[in-house]
N, C-alpha and C positions, 0 to 999 in steps of 0.2 A: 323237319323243322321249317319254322315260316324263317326266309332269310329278311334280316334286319341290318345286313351289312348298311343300305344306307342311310339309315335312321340316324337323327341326332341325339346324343345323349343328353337328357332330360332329369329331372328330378322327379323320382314315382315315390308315390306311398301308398298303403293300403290297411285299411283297417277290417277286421274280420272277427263275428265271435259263435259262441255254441255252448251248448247249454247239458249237462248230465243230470236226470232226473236220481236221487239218490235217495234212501230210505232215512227217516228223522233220524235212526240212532245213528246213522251212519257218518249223514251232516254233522252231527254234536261229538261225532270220533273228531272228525278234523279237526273242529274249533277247537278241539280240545289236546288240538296232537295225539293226540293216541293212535295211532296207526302204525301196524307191527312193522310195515315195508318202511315208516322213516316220514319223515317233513314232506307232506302231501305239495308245499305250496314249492319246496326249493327243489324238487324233483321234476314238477311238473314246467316249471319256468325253464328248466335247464332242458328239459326232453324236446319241449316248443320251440326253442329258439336253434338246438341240431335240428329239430325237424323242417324249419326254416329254411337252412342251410342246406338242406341235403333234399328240397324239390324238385331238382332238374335228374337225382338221379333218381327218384322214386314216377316222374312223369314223364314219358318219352320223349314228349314231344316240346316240354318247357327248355329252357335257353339257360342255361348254369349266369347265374346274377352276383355280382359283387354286393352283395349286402352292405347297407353301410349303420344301420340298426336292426337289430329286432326287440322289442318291449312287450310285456307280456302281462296281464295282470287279471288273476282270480279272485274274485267274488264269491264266498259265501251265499245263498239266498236261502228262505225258508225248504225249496222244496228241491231243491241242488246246488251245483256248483255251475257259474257261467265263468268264461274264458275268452280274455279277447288280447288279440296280440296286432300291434300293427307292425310292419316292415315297410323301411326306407331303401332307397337305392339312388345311385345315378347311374341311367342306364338308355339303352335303346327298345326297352320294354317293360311292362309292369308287373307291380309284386302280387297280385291279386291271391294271384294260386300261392304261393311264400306264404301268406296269411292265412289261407286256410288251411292249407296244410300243416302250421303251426298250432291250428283250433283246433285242426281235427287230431292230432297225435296229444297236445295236453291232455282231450277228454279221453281220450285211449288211455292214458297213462293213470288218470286217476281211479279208473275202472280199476285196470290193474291192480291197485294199491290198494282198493279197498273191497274186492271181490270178494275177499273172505266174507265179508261183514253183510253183501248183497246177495247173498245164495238162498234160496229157501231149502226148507230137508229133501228134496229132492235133487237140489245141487244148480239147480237153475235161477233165473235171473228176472222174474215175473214183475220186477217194479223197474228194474235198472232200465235208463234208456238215454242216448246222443240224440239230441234233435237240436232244428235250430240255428244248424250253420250257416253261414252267409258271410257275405261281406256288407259290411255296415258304411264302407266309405272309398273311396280313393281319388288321388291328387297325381295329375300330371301338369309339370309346372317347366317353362323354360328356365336358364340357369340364369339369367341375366333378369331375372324380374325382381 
């Protein structure tokens, strides 16, 4: 790990999203709730924001962060679902990876949930696809501003 002992604590945020290309019927399950596994939107919000929290033990090399938000918010689109979660801190480092790693485990988790519904008869996944990730923002701010 990069040592940060003497960095000041700061105010970081980051904002992050990603995009799941999904089959129309599969889009019209969600709106619709119909999905066997359960509330595509409260599972997926709940999964991003432990995925959030649990960064530094999924990346070696990331610095464990007191979080001091995580928000998270899916969208519907015609041709998938996007995902964008930002993450606040006051810290000696930023949330960047926090955010995606929150993008990246929501669109994990809605595959999951709706796998059945993306299979073709050979059990594969020929339309399903993650693309998209990034980070769309971040803010490092002294605390006194």
């Amino acid at each position: 790990m990069i040592d940060i002992t003497s960095k000041n604590d700061v105010y970081r945020e980051a904002e992050a999203e990603g995009f799941i290309k999904l089959k129309r019927e599969t889009i019209e399950r969600i709106r619709r709730g119909d999905v066997e596994k359960g509330d595509v939107f409260s599972v997926t919000n709940t999964a991003a924001i432990l995925a959030a929290k649990k960064t530094a033990d999924l990346l070696p090399l990331c610095h464990p962060l007191p979080l001091t938000n995580v928000s998270v918010k899916i969208e519907v689109e015609d041709e998938g679902v996007r995902v964008k979660a930002s993450v606040k801190t006051v810290g000696k480092t930023g949330v960047e990876m926090e955010a995606l790693v929150a993008v990246a485990i929501a669109l994990l988790n809605i595959w999951d949930m709706v796998k059945k519904y993306e299979k073709d008869e050979e059990g594969q996944y020929p339309y399903t696809e993650i693309s998209k990730i990034k980070v769309v923002s971040k803010v490092k701010r002294e605390l006194n501003e």
